[in-house]
C-alpha positions in Angstrom: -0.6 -15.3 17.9 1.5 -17.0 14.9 1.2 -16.9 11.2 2.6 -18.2 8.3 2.9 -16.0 5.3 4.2 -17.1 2.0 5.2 -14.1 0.0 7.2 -15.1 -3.0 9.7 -18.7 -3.7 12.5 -17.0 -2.8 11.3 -17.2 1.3 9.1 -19.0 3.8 8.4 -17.1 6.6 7.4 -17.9 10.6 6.6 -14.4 12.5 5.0 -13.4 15.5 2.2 -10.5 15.5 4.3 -7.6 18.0 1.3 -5.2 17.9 -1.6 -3.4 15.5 -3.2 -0.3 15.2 -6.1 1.1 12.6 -7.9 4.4 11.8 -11.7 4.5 10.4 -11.4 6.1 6.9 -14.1 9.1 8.2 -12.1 9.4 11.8 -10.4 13.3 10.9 -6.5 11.9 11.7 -5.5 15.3 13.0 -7.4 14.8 16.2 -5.3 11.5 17.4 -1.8 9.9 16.1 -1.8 8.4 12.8 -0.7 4.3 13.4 1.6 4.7 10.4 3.7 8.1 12.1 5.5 5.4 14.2 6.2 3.2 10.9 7.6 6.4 9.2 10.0 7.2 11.8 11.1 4.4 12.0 11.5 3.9 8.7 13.6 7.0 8.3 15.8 5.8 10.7 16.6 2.9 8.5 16.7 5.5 5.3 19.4 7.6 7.3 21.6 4.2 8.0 21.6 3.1 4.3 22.5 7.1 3.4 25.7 7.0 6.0 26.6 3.8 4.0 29.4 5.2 1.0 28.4 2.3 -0.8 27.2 -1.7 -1.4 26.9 -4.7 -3.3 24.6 -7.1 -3.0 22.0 -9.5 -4.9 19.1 -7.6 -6.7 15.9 -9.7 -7.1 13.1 -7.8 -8.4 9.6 -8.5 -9.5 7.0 -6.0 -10.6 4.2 -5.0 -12.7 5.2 -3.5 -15.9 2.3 -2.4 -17.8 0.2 -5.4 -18.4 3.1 -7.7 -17.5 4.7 -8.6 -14.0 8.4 -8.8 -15.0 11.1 -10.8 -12.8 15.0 -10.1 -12.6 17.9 -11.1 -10.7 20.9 -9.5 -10.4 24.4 -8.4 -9.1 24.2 -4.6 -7.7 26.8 -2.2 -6.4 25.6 1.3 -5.7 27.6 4.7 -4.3 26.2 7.3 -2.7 28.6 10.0 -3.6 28.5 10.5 -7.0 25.2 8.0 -7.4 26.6 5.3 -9.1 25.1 2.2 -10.1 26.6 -0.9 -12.1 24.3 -4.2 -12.6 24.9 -7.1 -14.1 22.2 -9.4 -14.9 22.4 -13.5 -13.7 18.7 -14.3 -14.8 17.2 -13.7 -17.1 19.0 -11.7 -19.8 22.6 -13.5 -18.5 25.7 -11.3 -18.9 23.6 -7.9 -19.7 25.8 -5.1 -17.8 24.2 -1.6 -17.0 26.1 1.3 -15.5 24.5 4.8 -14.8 26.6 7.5 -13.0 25.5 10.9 -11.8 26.4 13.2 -13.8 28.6 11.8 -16.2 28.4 10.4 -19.9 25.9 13.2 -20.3 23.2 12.0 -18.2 23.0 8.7 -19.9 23.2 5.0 -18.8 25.3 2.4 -20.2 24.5 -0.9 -21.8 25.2 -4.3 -23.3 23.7 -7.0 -24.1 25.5 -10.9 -24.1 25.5 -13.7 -26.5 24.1 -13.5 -29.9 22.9 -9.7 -28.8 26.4 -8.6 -28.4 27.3 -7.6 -31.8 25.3 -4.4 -31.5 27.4 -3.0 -29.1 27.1 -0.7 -26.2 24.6 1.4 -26.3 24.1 4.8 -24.4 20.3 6.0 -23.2 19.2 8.5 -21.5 17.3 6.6 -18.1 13.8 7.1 -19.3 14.7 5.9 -22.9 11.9 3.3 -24.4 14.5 0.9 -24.4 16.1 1.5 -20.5 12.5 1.3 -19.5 11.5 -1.6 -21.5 11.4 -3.9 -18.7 11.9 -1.2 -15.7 8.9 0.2 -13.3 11.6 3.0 -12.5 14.4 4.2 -14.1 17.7 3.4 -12.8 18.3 6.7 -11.3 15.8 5.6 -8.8 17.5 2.3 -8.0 19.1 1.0 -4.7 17.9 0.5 -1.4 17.7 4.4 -0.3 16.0 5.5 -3.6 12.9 2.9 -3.0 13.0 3.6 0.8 11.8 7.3 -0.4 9.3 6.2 -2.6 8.2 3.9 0.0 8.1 6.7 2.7 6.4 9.3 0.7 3.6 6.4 0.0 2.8 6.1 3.7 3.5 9.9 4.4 0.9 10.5 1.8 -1.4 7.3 3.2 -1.0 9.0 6.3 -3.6 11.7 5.4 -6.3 9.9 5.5 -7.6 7.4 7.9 -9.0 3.6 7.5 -5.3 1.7 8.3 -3.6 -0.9 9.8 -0.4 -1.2 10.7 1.2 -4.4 12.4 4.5 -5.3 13.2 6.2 -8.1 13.5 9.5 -10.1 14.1 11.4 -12.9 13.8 11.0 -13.3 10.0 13.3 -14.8 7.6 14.6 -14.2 4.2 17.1 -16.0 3.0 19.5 -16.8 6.3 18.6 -13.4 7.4 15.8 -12.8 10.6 13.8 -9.9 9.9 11.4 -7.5 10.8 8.1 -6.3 9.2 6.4 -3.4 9.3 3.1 -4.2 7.0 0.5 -1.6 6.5 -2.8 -2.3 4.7 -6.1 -0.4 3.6 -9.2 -3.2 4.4 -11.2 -1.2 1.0 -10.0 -0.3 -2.4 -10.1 4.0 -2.1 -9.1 6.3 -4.7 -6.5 8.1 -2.3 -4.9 4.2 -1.8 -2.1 3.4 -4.8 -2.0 0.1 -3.1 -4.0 -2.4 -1.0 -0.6 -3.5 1.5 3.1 -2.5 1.6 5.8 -4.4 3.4 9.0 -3.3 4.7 11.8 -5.9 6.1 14.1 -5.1 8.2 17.7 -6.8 9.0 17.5 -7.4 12.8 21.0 -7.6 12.7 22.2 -4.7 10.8 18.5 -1.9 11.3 19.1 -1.9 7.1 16.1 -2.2 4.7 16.8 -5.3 2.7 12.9 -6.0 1.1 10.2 -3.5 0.2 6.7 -4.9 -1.4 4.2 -3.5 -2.5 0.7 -5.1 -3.1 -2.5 -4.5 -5.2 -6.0 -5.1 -4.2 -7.3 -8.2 -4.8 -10.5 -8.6 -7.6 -12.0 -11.0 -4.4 -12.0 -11.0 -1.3 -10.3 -14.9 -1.0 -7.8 -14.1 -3.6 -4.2 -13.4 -2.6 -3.1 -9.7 -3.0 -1.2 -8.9 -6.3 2.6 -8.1 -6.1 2.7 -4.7 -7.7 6.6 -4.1 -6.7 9.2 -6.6 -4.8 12.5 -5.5 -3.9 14.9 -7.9 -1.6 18.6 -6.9 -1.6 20.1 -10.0 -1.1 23.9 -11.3 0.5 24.4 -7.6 1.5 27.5 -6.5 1.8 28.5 -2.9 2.8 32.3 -3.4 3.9 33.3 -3.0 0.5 35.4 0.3 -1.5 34.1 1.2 -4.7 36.0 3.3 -7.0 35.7 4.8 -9.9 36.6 1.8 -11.5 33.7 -0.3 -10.5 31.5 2.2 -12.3 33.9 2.4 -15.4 33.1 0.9 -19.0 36.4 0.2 -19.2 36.9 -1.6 -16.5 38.8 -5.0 -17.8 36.3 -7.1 -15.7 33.7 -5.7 -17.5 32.2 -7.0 -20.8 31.6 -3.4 -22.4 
């Protein structure tokens, strides 16, 4: 069996249905395997490869629900592990903002600036749940970068995994970007209180095991209506041969606009 699923602009995928598994909601899951244990190992095993990783760059699109709006960004990314580091600079919108956010430093607070006609105020230091930081944000950026939203991610299904009435199907041969993928997709077939979401996505790199898009989706009002996008993360031209330094994550940093 083939389908065609069309996600978001950025991709058009082709993928092939590898295999599914449900629960009933009132089946008691401690009696038989949960179909999402598989999905969480696995998905661990991707979250262990990105933590061996010192360090990356890559292209940062985003879209998500922010209160009552659904806010899109893309943007340059570089993130280490050891300290957690993080610098981003903005392409669209926003063009030439520059954030940087390292553990334990600058007294727990984030860096910023805006471009253009926004520039004369200056950098500006925040703490990472300041108003402003999370103006646009669904997390602060102490949770950004691939690991950090594979956790969130994980705990989701580990705590989906409680309770039954869930499908998981896998399948391959995806693409985003130039990149073939994998999916693991879990969904919930009725809205529950215990269920944040309605489906969640995870894509895999078939050439690399790394997580390079997580989604997460709402349920839909009607039945014939396409699933919200609550949260859309892609990481993008991936690179993790690089060797950041302190210098990548410094305000002073002559490449920098601080």
């Amino acid at each position: 069996m083939r389908n065609i699923i069309r996600s978001t602009p950025m991709c058009l995928i082709l993928v092939g249905t590898m295999a599914c598994q449900s629960v009933n909601a009132d089946e008691p899951t401690a009696t038989r395997a949960h179909p999402l244990e598989p999905a969480i190992r696995y998905a661990q095993q991707c979250l262990e490869k990105v933590q061996a990783l010192p360090g990356y760059e890559a292209t940062f699109v985003k879209r998500e629900v922010v209160g009552n709006s659904t806010v899109s960004h893309k943007m340059k990314i570089k993130v280490r592990h050891n300290p957690f580091s993080v610098y981003l600079y903005f392409e669209n919108p926003h063009a030439g903002r520059e954030v940087i956010y390292v553990d334990g430093r600058n007294n727990g607070k984030l860096v910023a600036h805006e471009a253009g006609l926004l520039s004369f105020a200056g950098a500006m230091d925040l703490t990472p749940t300041d108003s402003i930081a999370m103006n646009e944000n669904r997390y602060p950026i102490t949770k950004a970068g691939i690991a950090n939203t594979m956790q969130i991610m994980i705990s989701q299904w580990q705590e989906d995994a409680r309770y039954g009435e869930t499908d998981v199907k896998y399948y391959k041969d995806a693409k985003l970007d130039s990149m073939s993928c994998k999916i693991i997709e879990s969904s919930h077939p009725q809205p529950r209180k215990q269920f944040n979401n309605h489906m969640v996505r995870l894509w895999i790199d078939n050439a690399t095991g790394l997580p390079v898009r997580m989604q997460k989706f709402g349920f839909p009002r009607r039945a014939a209506e396409t699933p919200p996008i609550v949260e859309d993360y892609s990481f993008l031209n991936l690179q993790t041969d690089v060797r950041l330094t302190d210098a990548d994550f410094d305000r002073n940093n002559k490449k920098y606009s601080f």
